[in-house]
C-alpha distance (Angstrom), angle and dihedral (degrees) to the residues before:
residue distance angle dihedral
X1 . . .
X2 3.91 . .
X3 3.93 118.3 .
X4 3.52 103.9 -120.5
X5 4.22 117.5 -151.5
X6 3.86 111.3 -150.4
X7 3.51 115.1 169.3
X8 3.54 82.2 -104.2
X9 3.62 136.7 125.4
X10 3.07 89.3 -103.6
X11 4.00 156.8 36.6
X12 3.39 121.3 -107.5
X13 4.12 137.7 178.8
X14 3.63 127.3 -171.0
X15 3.62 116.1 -128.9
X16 4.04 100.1 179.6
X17 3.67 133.7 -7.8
X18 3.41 97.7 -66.8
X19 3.98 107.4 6.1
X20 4.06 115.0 91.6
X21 3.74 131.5 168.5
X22 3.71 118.4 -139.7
X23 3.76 130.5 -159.7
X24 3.90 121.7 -165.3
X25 3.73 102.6 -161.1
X26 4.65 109.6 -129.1
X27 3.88 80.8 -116.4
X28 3.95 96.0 59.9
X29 3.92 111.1 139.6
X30 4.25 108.5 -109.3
X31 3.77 83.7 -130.1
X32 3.54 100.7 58.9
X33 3.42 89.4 62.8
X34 3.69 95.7 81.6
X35 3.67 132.9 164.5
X36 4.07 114.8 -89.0
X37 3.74 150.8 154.1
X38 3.81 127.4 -128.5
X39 3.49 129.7 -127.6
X40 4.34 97.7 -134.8
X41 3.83 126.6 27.4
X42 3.97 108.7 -93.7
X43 3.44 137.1 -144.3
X44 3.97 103.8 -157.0
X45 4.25 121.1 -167.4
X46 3.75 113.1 -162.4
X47 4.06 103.6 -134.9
X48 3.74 98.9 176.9
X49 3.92 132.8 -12.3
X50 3.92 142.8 139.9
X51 3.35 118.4 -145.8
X52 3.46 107.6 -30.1
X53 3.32 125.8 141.7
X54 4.16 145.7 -144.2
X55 3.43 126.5 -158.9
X56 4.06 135.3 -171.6
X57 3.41 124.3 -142.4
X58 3.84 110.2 -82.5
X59 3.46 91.4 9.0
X60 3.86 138.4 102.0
X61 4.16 120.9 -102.6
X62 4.01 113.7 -96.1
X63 3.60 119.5 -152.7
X64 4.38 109.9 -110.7
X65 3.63 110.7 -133.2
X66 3.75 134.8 -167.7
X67 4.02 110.4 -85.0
X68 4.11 90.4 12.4
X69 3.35 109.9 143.6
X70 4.38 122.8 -160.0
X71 3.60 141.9 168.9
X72 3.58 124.6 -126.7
X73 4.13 113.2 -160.0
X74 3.88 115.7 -137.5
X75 3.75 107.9 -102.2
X76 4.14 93.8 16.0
X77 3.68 110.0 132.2
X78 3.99 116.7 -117.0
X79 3.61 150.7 160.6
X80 3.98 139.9 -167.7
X81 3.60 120.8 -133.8
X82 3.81 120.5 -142.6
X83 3.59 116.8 -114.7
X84 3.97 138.6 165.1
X85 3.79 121.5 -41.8
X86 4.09 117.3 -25.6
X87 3.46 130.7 -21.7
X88 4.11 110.1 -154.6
X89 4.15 111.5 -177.6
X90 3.70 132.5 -169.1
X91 4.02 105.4 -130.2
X92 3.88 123.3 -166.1
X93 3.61 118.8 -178.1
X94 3.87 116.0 -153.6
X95 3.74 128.4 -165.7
X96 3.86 87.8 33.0
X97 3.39 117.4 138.5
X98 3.86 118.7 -119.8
């Protein structure tokens, strides 16, 4: 597993081809948690978090809790919220090509 720096708010290592944990540090800037697309459809796994938040696009914020599990459409606009502490997420990326 190599700890990958991305200019990001936030660290993230790749465990297989297209599984990778990220880790948004409690001190993340509000700002760098900007509204975006993705590339690939995702399948995201909340490992730990307090109180933080993601939102869809036209949608109201739901609370992330440990062991909740969400999909995330290719092209769908989305944001995280910052809440207490770190929040470290499971990512796999279907329809990417190996």
């Amino acid at each position: 597993m190599d700890s990958t720096v991305t200019g990001r708010p936030y660290k993230q290592w790749k465990i297989s081809q297209n599984v990778l944990v990220r880790v948004f540090p409690r001190n993340t800037n509000v700002h760098e948690l900007v509204w975006h697309r993705d590339h690939h459809d995702r399948q995201v796994t909340v490992l730990e978090g307090n109180n933080w938040l993601f939102q869809y696009d036209n949608e109201i914020p739901r609370k992330l809790t440990d062991g909740h599990v969400f999909e995330i459409t290719k092209g769908h606009y989305h944001r995280l919220i910052r809440g207490d502490g770190e929040l470290y997420l499971k990512i796999i990326e279907k329809n990417r090509p190996f």
